[in-house]
C-alpha positions in Angstrom: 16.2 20.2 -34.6 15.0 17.5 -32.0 13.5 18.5 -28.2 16.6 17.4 -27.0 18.4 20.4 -29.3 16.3 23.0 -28.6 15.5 21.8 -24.7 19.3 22.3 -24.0 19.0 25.1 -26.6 19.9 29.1 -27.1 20.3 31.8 -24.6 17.5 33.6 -26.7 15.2 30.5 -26.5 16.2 30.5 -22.9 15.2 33.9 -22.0 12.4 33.8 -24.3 10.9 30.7 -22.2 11.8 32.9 -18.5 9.6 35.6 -19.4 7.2 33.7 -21.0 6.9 31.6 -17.8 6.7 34.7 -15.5 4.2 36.2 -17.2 1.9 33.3 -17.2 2.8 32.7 -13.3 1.9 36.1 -12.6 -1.4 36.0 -14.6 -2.6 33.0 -13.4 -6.1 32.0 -14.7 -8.9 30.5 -12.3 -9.3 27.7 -14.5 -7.6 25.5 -17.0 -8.6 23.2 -19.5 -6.3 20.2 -18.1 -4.5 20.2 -14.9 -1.9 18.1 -14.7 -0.5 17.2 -10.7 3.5 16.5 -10.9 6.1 16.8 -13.4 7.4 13.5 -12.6 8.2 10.7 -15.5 4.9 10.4 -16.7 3.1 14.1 -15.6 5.9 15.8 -18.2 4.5 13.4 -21.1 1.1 14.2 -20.2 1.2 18.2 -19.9 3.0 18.4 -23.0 1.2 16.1 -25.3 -2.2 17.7 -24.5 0.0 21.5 -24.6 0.3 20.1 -28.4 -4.1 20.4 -28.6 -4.3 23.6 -30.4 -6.1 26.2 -28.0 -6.1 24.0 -25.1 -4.6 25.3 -21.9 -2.4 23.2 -19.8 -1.4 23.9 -15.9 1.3 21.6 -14.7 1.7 21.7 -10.6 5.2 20.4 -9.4 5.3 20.6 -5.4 9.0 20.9 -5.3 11.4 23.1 -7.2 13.7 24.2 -10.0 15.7 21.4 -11.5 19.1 23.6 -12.4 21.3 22.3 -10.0 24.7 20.5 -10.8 24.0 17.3 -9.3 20.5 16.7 -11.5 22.7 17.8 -14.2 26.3 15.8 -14.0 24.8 12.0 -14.2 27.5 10.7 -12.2 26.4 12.7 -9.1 23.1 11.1 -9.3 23.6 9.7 -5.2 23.8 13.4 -3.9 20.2 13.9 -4.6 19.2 11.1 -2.4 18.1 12.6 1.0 18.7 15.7 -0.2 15.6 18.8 -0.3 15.4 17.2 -3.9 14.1 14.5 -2.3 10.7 13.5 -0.7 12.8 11.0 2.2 10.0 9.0 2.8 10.9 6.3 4.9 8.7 3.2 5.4 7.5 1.9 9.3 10.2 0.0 11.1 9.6 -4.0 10.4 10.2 -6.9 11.8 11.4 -8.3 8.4 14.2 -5.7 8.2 15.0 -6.6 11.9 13.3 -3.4 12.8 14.8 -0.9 10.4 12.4 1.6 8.9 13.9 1.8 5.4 14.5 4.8 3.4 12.0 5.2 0.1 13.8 8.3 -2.0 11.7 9.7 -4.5 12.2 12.9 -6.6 10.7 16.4 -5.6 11.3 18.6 -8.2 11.1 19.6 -11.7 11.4 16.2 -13.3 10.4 14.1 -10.3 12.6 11.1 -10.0 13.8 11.5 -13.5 15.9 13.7 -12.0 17.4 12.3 -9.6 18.0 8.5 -10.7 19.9 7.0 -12.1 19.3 7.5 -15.9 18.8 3.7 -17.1 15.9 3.2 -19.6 14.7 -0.7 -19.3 11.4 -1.3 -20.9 9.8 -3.8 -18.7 9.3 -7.1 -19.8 7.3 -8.8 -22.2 5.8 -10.4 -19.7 4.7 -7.2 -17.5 2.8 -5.6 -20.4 1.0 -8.7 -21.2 0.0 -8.9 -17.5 -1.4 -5.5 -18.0 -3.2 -5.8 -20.4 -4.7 -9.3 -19.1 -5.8 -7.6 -15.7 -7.2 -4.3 -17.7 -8.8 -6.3 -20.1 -7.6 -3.9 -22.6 -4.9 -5.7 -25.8 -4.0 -2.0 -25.9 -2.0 -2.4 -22.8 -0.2 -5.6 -24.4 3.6 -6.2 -24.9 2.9 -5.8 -29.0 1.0 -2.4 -28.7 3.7 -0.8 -26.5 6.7 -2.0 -28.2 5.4 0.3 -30.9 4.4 2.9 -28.6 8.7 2.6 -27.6 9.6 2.6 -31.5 7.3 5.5 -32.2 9.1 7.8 -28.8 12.5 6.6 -29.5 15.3 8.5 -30.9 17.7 5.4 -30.5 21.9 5.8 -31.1 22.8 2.4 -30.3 23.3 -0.3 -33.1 20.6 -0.1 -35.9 17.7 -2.7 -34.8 14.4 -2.0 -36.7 12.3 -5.2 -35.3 12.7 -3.5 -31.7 14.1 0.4 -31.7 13.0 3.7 -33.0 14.6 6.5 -34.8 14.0 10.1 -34.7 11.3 10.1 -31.6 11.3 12.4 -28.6 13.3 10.3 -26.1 17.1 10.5 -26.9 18.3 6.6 -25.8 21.6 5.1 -26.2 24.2 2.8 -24.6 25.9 4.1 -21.9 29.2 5.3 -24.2 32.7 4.4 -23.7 32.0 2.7 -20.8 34.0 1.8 -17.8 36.1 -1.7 -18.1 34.9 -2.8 -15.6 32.0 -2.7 -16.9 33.0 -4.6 -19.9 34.6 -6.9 -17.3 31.4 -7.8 -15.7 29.4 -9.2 -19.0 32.8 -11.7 -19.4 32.0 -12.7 -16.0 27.5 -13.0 -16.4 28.9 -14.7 -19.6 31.5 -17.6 -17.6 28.3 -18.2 -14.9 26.2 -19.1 -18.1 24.3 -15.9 -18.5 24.1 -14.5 -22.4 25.4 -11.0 -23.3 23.1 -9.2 -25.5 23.9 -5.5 -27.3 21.2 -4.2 -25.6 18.5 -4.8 -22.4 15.8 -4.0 -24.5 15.5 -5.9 -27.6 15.3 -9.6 -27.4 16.6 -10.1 -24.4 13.3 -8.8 -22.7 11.2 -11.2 -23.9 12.8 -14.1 -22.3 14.8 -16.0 -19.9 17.3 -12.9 -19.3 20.7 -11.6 -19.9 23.4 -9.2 -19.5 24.1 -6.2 -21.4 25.4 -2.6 -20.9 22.7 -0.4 -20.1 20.7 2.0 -22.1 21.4 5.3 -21.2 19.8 9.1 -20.9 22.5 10.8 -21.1 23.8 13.2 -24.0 27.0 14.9 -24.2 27.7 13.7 -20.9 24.8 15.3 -19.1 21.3 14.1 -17.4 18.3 14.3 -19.6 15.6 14.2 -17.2 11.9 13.5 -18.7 10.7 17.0 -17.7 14.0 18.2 -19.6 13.2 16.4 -22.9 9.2 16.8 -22.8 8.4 20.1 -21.3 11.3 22.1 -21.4 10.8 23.2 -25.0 7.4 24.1 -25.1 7.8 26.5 -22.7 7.6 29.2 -24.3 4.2 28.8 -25.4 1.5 30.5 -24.5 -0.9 27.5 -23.3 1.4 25.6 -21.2 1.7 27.1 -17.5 4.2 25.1 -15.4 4.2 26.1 -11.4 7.0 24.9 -9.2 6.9 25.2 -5.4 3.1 24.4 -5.4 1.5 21.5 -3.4 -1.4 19.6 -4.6 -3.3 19.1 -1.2 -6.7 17.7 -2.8 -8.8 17.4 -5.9 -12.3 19.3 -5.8 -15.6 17.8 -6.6 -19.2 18.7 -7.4 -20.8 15.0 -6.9 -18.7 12.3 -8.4 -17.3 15.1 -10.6 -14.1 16.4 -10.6 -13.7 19.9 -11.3 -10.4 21.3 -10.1 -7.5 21.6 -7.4 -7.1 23.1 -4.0 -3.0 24.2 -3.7 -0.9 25.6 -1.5 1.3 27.9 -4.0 3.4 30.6 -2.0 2.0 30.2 1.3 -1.4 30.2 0.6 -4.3 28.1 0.1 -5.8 28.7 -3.8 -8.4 26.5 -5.8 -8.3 26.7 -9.3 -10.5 25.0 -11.6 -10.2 22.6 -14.9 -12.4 22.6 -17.7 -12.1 19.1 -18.3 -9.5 17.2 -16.7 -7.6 16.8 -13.8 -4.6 14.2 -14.2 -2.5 13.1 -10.8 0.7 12.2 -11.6 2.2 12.6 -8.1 3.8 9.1 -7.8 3.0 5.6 -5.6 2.4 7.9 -2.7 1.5 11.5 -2.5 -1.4 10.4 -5.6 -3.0 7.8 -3.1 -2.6 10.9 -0.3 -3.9 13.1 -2.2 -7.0 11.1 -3.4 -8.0 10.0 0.3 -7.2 13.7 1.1 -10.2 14.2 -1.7 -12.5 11.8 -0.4 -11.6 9.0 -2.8 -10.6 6.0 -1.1 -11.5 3.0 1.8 -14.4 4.9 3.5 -13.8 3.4 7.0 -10.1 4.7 6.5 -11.7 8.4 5.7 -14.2 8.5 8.7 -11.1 7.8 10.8 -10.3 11.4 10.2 -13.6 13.2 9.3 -12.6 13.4 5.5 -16.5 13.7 3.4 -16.4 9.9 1.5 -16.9 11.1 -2.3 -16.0 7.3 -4.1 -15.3 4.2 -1.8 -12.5 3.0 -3.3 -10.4 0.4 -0.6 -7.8 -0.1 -3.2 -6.4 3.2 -3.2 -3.1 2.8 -1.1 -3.1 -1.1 -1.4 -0.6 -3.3 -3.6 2.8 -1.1 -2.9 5.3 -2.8 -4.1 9.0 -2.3 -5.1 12.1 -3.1 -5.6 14.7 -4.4 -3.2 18.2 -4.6 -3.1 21.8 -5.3 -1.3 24.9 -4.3 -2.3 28.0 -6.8 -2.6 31.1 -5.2 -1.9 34.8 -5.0 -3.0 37.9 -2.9 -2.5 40.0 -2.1 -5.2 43.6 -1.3 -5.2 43.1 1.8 -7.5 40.8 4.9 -7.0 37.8 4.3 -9.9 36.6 7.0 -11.4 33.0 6.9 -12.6 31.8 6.8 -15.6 28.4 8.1 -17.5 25.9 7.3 -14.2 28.2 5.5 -12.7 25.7 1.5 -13.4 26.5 0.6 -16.7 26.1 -2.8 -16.5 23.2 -4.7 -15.8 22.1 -8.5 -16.0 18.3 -10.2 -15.5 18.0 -13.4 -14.6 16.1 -16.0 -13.1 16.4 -17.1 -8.9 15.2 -20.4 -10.3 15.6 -22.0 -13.3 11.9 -23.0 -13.5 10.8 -19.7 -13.2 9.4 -18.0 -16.4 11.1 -14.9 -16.7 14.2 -13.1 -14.9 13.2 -12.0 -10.9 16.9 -10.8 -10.1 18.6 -8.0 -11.4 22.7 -7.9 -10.5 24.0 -4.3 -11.0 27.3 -3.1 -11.1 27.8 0.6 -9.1 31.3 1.8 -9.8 31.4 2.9 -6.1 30.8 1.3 -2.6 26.7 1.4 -1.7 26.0 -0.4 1.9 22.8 0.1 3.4 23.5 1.9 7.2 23.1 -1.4 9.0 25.6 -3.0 6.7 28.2 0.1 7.1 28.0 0.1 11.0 29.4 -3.2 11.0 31.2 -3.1 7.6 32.5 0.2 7.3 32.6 0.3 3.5 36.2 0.7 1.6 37.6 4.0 0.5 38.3 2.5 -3.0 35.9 -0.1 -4.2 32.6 -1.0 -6.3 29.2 -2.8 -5.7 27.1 -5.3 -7.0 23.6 -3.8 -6.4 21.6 -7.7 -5.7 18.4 -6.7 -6.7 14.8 -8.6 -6.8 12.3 -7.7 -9.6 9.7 -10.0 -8.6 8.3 -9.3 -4.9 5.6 -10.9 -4.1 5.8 -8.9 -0.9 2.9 -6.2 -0.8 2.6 -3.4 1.7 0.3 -0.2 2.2 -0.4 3.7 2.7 -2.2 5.2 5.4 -3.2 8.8 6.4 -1.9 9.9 9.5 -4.3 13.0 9.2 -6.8 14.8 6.7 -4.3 17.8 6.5 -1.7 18.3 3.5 1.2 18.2 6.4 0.3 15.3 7.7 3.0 12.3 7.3 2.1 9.2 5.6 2.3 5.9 7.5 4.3 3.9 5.0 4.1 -0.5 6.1 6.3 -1.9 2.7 6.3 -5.0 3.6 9.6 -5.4 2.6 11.0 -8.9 2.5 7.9 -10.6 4.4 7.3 -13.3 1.7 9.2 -16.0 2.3 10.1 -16.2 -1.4 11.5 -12.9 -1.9 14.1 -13.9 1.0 15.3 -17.0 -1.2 15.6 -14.8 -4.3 17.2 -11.8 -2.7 19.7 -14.7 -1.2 20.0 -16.1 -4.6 20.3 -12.8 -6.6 23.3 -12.0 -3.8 25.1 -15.3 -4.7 25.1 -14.8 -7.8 27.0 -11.5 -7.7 29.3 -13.1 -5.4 29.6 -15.6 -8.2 30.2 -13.0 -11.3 32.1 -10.2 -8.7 35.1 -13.2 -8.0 35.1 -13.9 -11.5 38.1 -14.1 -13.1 37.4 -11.1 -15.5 36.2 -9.2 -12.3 39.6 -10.1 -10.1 41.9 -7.3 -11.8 39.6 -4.5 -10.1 39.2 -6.5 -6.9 41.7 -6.5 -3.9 39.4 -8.1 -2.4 35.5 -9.2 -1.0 34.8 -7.0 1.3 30.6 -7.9 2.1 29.1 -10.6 2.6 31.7 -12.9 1.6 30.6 -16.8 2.3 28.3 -17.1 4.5 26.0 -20.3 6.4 22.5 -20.0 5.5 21.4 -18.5 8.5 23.8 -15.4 8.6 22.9 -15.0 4.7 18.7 -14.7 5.6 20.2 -11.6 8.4 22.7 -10.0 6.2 20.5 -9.6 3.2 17.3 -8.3 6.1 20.0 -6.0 7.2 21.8 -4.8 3.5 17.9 -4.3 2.0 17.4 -1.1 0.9 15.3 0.5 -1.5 16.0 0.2 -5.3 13.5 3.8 -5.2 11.0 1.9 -8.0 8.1 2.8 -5.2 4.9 1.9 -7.9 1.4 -0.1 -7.7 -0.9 2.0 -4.9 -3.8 2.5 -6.9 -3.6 -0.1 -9.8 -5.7 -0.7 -12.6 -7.4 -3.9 -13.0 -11.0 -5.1 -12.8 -11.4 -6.6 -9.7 -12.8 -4.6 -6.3 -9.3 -3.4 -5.2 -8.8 -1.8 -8.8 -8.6 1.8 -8.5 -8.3 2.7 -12.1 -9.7 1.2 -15.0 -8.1 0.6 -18.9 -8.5 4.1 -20.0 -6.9 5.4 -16.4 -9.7 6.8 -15.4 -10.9 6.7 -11.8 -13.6 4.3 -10.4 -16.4 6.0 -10.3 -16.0 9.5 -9.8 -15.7 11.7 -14.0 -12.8 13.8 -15.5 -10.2 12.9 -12.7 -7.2 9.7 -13.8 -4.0 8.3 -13.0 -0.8 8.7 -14.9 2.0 7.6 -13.0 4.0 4.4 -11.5 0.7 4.0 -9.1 -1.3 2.6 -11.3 0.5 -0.5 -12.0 -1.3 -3.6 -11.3 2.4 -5.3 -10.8 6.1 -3.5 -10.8 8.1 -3.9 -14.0 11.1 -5.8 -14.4 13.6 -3.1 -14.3 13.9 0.5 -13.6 10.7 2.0 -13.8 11.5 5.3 -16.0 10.6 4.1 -19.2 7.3 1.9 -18.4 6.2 6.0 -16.5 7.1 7.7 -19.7 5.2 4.9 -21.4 2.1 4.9 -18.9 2.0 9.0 -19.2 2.2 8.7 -23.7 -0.9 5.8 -22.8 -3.0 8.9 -20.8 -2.2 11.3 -23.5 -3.6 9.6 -26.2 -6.7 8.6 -23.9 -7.2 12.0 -23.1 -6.4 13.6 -26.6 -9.3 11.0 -28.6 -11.7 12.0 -25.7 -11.2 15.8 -26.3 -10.9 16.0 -30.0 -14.5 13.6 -29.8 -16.0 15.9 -27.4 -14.8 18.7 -30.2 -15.7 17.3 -32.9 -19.2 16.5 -31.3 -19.9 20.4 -30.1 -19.0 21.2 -33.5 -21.8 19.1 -34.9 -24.2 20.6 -32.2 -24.4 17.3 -30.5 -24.6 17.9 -27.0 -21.9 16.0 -24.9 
C-alpha cells in the first residue's frame, strides 16, 4: 500500500490518526528535537522525512488551518481558494509599472500551504535552473543530474513508461492530466501549426531544451487534489513522534548568541516558546520566512534598528531578490458552456520570446474558463461562456523586495514586486500574449471559439498598457532569501543560515532564481534536499555521541 493509499485511507486509520493527534496537541512538550515552521510544499517533506529518524521528535507549526474543505479537495474548484481565509491575500504596493495597481500575491494558509490551493501541475524546472543552482551554491549536488534522480527516486509516475527521465513506485503520485478536455487536445494541434513541438510529457526531454507543448502532469488521483501535506504527512500521523499544530503563528525564532534554540508562537491566543533540540527549519514561504527572520533579528541591520528589533546576524539579503511569475489572460467566448475538466489547465507550452534565447521564458496556458485580471474586467467584462490563454513569463528579470512595517507578528508586510519594471519582461510578456493570440485563432482552436474577446490586435502602444493592466500574479512568489555565495546570499549549499547555528531554509525563498514552471515540484524537491542535509548531520552527530566523541 503506497502513502497515497493509506493517506486517503480507512475510517480506522482515520480515527486512529484524530486521537493520536489530540493527545499529542494536548500534551504538548517544551521542546522538540526538530521544529519545522509551515506545512507548505517543502515543510510537509521536511517534517516527515526527519518523523522517519527513529526516536526523533518532530513539531510541525502550520499558521492557518484544517485542509478538509471541498474546494482543496475537488481540483477543479482550485480558483475558490484564492482570496479566500485559505489564503494569505497578500497584495504587493501599488506601482507605477502596473499603472498604479497594487496586485494581488495569493499564497496558501493552511494545511498544505499552496499545495492546496493551486492548481495541481507538477513541472520540474529546467535543466537550466538546477544547473544555475548549483553554479551559484557552488555545490554539483544542486545540479540538473543530481536532482533528476532525486525526481526518479520520489516519483510514482502513471504516464507512459520512460526510464531515462521518470520514476516508479516513489512517494509522489504523478500522472497526465487523464481524459482530458479537447480542447485541450486542440491547443497542442495549434502550438504544433505555430512551429512548437508536442512532447508526451513537460518533464522529460522537453525540459532540457528549447521548449514545447505537452499536456500537463497532474496531482490528481481518482479525481481529487493530492496536496503535498496529503501525500507526506498525512500518513504518518498516527505516530507517536510527529506533532502537527494548525492555527499556530510562528512570530520569531529564539536565540542564545548566534544559536538557534527554538520558537516563540502564538497557538490559541497566547504567546508560548517552545524549544528544539537541534533544529529549527522555516518553511513559511517567499514572505512570512523573511518576516519572520527580521522579526528574529536576522536580517539588514539598518532595516532592524528602524523598529528596535536586537540585530542577532546582519544579513541585507534577507527580503531581497523576490521574484515571480507574471501573467495575462487572452480571452474567448464560446458558443457552448465548458465544463472543466481535472484542474481545469491541462495544457501547457514553454517557449522562447526570442529565438536567440537559450531556453523557453514564456509559458502559454490554457484555463478552460474566463481569467481577467480586475482592470481588464472593468473594461472587458469577461464572457459568460468562454476560456483563457494564461500569457505567462518565466524569466523576469524584474526583482522587487520585503519590508517590515513593524517588529510585531501583526504587522503588515510592505510588499514593492517590481512587477514588469524591466524593460525586457514587457517585450516578452507582449510576445508571450501574441503568441496565444496566435495558437488561440488557430484553426484547431476556432471550433470552441465564437470569438476573441481580449486583447484582440492591438498597435504597440495599447499592447505595453493592456498587458501593465491584465498582469496578475501567476502565485510562484519565491527567491527572498536565496542561497548563493555572494554578500546578498542568505543561505548557503547545505540551507543553512549565514552565520547564525541549527536554524535553515526549506522553501521557494531560497531560490537564487525562479524556476521555469510552477514551482510545486522544485519546493517538494528543495524540502527532500533539507531532509537529507539534516538527516546525514543527525545520524553523524549520533553516531559521534555513541563513540564518546564530543560534538
Amino acid at each position: 500500500m503506497n502513502n497515497q493509499d493509506q493517506g486517503n485511507g480507512s475510517e480506522v486509520f482515520l480515527n486512529k490518526v484524530k486521537a493520536n493527534q489530540a493527545n499529542l496537541k494536548s500534551n504538548l512538550r517544551s521542546s522538540y528535537d526538530f521544529i519545522v515552521c509551515g506545512s507548505g510544499s517543502s515543510g510537509s517533506v521536511v517534517a516527515r522525512r526527519l518523523a522517519e529518524i527513529e526516536n526523533a521528535s518532530v513539531l510541525l507549526l502550520e499558521a492557518g488551518g484544517l485542509d478538509e474543505i471541498a474546494t482543496v479537495s475537488e481540483p477543479n474548484q482550485w480558483p475558490l481558494n484564492i482570496g479566500s481565509e485559505r489564503d494569505w491575500a497578500f497584495a504587493a504596493h501599488p506601482s507605477r509599472h502596473l499603472n498604479g495597481r497594487s496586485m494581488g500575491l495569493p499564497m496558501g494558509k493552511l494545511l498544505g500551504g499552496g499545495s492546496s490551493i493551486n492548481a495541481m501541475i507538477w513541472s520540474r524546472g529546467h535543466k537550466s535552473d538546477w544547473d544555475f543552482f548549483a553554479e551559484e551554491s557552488g555545490d554539483p549536488s544542486w545540479s540538473y543530474e543530481s536532482i533528476l534522480r532525486t525526481y526518479q527516486r520520489i516519483e510514482d509516475w502513471h504516464g507512459s513508461p520512460d526510464p531515462s527521465y521518470r520514476g516508479t513506485g516513489g512517494t509522489v503520485f504523478v500522472q497526465p492530466a487523464p481524459d482530458p478536455h479537447p480542447m485541450a487536445l486542440a491547443m497542442l494541434v495549434g502550438a504544433k501549426s505555430v512551429g512548437i513541438p508536442v512532447f508526451d510529457s513537460p518533464n522529460g526531454i522537453m525540459v532540457e531544451g528549447a521548449g514545447g507543448s505537452s499536456i500537463v502532469d497532474t496531482r490528481i488521483r481518482n479525481g481529487k487534489r493530492l496536496s503535498i501535506f496529503r501525500t507526506y504527512i498525512f500518513p504518518y500521523m498516527d505516530r507517536p513522534n510527529l506533532t502537527v499544530l494548525p492555527n499556530t503563528l510562528v512570530s520569531k525564532v529564539l536565540f542564545e548568541g548566534k544559536r538557534a534554540t527554538g520558537v516563540e508562537v502564538v497557538h490559541e491566543g497566547k504567546t508560548i516558546r517552545i524549544g528544539a533540540g537541534h533544529e529549527v527549519i522555516l518553511s513559511l514561504g517567499a514572505f512570512n520566512t523573511p518576516k519572520v527572520l527580521m522579526q528574529s533579528g536576522v536580517g539588514d541591520q539598518a532595516e532592524l534598528q528602524r523598529f528596535g528589533i536586537p540585530l542577532v546576524q546582519h544579513l541585507p539579503g534577507v527580503g531581497q531578490n523576490f521574484q515571480d511569475h507574471i501573467a495575462a489572460s487572452c480571452i474567448w467566448e464560446s458558443e457552448q458552456d465548458i465544463v472543466m475538466r481535472n484542474n481545469g489547465c491541462e495544457a501547457t507550452v514553454f517557449w522562447k520570446s526570442d529565438p536567440s534565447l537559450p531556453e523557453p521564458d514564456v509559458q502559454p496556458l490554457l484555463l478552460e474558463f474566463p481569467y481577467p485580471s480586475p482592470d481588464v474586467a472593468g473594461s472587458y467584462p469577461p464572457p459568460q461562456r468562454g476560456w483563457s490563454l494564461f500569457a505567462t513569463l518565466i524569466r523576469p528579470k524584474s526583482t522587487g523586495y520585503i519590508r517590515l512595517t513593524g517588529p510585531a507578528p501583526s504587522d503588515p508586510l510592505e510588499i514593492h514586486s517590481n512587477t514588469l519594471a524591466h524593460p525586457d519582461d514587457v517585450r516578452a510578456l507582449i510576445r508571450s500574449v501574441e503568441l496565444c493570440r496566435e495558437i488561440g485563432n488557430s484553426a484547431a482552436l476556432r471550433p470552441f471559439a465564437k470569438r476573441e474577446v481580449v486583447p484582440g490586435k492591438l498597435p504597440a502602444s495599447q499592447m505595453d498598457q493592456f498587458v501593465r493592466n491584465a498582469a496578475v500574479s501567476y502565485c510562484h512568489e519565491t527567491c527572498t532569501s536565496k542561497m548563493g555565495r555572494d554578500a546578498m546570499s542568505v543561505v548557503d549549499s547545505h540551507l543553512k543560515v549565514y552565520g547564525v547555528e541549527n536554524l535553515r531554509i526549506a522553501d521557494g525563498s531560497i531560490m537564487p532564481r525562479i524556476t521555469t514552471g510552477n514551482t510545486m515540484a522544485p519546493c517538494v524537491v528543495i524540502g527532500e534536499r533539507a531532509a537529507e542535509i539534516i538527516k546525514t548531520r543527525h545520524r553523524a552527530s549520533s553516531e559521534a555521541i555513541s563513540a564518546g566523541i564530543p560534538r
